[in-house]
C-alpha positions in Angstrom: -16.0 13.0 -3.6 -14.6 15.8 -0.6 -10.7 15.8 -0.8 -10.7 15.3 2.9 -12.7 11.8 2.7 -10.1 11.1 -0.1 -7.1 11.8 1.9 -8.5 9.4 5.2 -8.8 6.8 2.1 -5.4 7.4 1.1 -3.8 7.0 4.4 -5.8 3.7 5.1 -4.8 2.4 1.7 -0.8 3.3 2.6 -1.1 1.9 6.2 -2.4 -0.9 4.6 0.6 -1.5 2.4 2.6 -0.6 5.0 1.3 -3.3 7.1 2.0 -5.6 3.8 5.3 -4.7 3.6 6.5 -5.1 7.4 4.7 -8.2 7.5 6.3 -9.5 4.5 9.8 -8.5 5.5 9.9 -9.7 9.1 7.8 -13.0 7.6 10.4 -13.4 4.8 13.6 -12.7 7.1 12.1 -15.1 10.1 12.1 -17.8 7.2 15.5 -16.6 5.7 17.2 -17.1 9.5 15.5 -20.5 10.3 16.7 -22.0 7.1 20.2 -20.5 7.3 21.5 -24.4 8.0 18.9 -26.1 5.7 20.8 -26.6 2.4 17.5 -28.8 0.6 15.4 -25.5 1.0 15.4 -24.0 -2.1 11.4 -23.8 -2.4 11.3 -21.8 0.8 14.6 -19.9 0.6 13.3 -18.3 -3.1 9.7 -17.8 -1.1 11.4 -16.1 1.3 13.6 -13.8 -0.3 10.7 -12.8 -2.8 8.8 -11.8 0.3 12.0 -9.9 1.5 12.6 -8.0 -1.7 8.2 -7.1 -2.1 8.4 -5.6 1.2 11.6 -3.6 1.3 10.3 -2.1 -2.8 6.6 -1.8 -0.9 7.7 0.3 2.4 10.1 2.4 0.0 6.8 3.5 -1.7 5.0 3.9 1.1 7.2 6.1 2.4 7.4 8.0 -0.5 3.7 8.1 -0.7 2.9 9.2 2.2 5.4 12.2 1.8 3.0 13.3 -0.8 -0.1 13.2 0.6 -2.2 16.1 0.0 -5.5 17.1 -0.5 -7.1 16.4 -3.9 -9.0 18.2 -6.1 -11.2 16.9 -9.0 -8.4 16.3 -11.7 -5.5 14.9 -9.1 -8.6 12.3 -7.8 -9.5 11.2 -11.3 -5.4 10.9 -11.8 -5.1 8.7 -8.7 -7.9 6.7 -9.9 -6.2 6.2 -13.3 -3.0 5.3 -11.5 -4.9 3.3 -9.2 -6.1 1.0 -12.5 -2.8 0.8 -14.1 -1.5 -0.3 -10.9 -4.3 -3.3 -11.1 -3.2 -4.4 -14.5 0.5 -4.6 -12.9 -0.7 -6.4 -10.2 -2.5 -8.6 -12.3 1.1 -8.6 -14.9 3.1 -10.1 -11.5 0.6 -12.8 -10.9 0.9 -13.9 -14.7 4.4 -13.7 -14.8 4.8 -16.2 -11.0 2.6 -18.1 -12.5 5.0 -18.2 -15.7 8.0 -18.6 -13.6 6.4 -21.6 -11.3 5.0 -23.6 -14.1 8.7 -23.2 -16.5 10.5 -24.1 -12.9 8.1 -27.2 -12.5 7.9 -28.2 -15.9 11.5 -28.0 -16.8 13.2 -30.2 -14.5 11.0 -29.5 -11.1 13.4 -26.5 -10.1 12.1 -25.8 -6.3 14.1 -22.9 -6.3 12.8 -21.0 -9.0 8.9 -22.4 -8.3 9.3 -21.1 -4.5 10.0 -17.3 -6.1 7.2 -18.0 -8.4 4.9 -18.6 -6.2 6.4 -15.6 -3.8 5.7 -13.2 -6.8 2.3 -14.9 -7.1 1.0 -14.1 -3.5 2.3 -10.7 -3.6 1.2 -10.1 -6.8 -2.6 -10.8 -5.2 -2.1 -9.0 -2.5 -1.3 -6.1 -4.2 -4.2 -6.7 -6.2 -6.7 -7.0 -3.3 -5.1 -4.0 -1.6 -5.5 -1.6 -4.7 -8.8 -2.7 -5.5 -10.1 -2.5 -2.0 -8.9 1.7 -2.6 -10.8 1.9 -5.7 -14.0 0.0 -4.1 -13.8 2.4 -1.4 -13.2 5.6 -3.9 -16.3 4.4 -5.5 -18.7 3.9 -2.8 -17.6 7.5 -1.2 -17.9 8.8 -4.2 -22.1 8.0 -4.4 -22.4 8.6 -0.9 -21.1 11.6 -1.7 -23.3 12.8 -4.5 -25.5 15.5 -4.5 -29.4 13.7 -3.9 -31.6 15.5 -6.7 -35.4 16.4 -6.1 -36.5 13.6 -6.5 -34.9 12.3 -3.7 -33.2 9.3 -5.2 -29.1 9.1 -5.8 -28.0 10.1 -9.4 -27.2 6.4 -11.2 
């Protein structure tokens, strides 16, 4: 893959976050204000706040990200794409562990409180999922566009 088509996919993947995290914090703060009165809110409120904290941690590391954008070559692409995998497992790690958190809340005395951050750890969880394997679809697919075609004429499998 060229370092420069890696780069444009960088910077989509980051505004992409980016976008996740604004959304999430105005979405989370909008909900925060509106039940500021609302004292039987505790599923929202916990929703809320997890979207608040996601999107504060996400823009941080976007903005460090994005400081470090550079061109790549072969070793620092196969590293991002190694990073990019861990990342997955996390992503799939905060799913599991909302899921956890929602079902114990539910189970153990129906605890709206702790199912609402639950399920806020759940959603961003798959987002973050989707988002990073979006970037590694992408990687892949520029990567065989990118390949050398050999005599034969057909893409290298």
């Amino acid at each position: 893959m060229w370092a420069d088509t890696l780069l444009n996919l960088e910077q989509g993947h980051l505004q992409r976050l980016g976008l996740w995290a604004v959304a999430s914090v105005v979405v989370g703060a909008l909900m925060l204000l509106m039940l500021q009165r609302k004292a039987d809110a505790g599923f929202l409120r916990h929703f809320a706040m997890q979207f608040v904290g996601w999107g504060l941690i996400d823009g941080a590391l976007v903005a460090w990200a994005w400081n470090g954008l550079a061109l790549r070559d072969f070793a620092s692409a196969t590293q991002l794409q190694k990073f990019l995998w861990l990342n997955v497992g996390l992503d799939v790690g905060y799913v599991a562990v909302g899921i956890t958190l929602a079902l114990t809340a539910w189970v153990l005395g129906k605890r709206l409180g702790a199912l609402g951050a639950g399920v806020g750890v759940v959603v961003q969880g798959a987002a973050l999922f989707v988002l990073d394997m979006r970037l590694l679809t992408m990687m892949e697919t520029a990567r065989i566009a990118l390949m050398p075609v050999r005599d034969s004429g057909v893409l290298p499998v």
